[in-house]
C-alpha positions in Angstrom: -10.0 -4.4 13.2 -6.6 -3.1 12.4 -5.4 -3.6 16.0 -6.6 -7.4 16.1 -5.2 -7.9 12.7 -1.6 -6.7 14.4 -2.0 -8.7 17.0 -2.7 -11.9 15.2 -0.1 -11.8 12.7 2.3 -10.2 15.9 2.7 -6.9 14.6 2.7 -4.1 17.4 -0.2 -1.7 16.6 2.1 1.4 16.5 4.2 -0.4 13.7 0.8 -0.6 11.5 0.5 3.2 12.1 3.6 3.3 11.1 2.9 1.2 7.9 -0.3 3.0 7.0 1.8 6.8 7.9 4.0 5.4 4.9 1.9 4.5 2.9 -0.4 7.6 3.1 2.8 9.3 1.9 3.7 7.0 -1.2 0.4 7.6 -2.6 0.4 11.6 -2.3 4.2 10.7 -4.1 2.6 8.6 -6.8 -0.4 11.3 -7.5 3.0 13.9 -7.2 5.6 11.8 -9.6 3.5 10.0 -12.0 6.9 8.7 -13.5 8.6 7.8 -9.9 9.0 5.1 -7.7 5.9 4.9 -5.7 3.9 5.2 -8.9 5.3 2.5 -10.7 5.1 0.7 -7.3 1.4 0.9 -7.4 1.5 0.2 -11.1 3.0 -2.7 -10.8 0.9 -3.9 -8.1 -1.6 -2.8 -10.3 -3.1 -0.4 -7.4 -4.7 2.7 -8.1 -4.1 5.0 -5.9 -7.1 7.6 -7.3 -10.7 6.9 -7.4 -12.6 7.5 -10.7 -12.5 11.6 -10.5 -8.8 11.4 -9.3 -8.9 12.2 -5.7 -7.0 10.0 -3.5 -8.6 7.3 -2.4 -9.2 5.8 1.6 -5.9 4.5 2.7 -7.5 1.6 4.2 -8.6 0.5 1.0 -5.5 1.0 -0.6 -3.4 -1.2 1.7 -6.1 -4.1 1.1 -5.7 -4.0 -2.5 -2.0 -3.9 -2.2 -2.3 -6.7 -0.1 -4.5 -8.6 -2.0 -1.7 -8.1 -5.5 1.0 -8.7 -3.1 -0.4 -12.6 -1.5 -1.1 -13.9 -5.5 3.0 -13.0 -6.1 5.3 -15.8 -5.4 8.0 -14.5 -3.0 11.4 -13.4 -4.2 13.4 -9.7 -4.4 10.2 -7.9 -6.6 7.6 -9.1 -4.0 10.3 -7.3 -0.7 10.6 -4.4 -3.1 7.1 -3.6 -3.8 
């Protein structure tokens, strides 16, 4: 799904691997640094990044919510920096 996702919206596959490699990474850094940037990234998508008893949650499922927060903001310099 991911793949035909890439290729409608022309993305090459390897750069949603990419994406999804740095996003896996800004969630173990938000669960690391509750006071840092990827956390208040989330936040202010409001995202969690944990499921109910903390653990991290799929990745997958994270990058839908983030963007689901991220197509109801109008575009400007906070929507590129989230």
């Amino acid at each position: 799904r991911l793949e035909l996702a890439a290729e409608t919206t022309g993305v090459s596959i390897e750069g949603v691997a990419t994406g999804m490699k740095f996003l896996g990474k800004n969630m173990v850094a938000a669960t690391s640094d509750l006071k840092g940037e990827a956390a208040g990234a989330f936040k202010a998508l409001g995202v969690s990044v944990t499921d109910a008893q903390g653990h991290l949650r799929n990745t997958n499922d994270v990058m839908l919510d983030a963007a689901e927060a991220l197509s109801k903001m109008d575009g400007g310099a906070e929507k590129t920096t989230l």
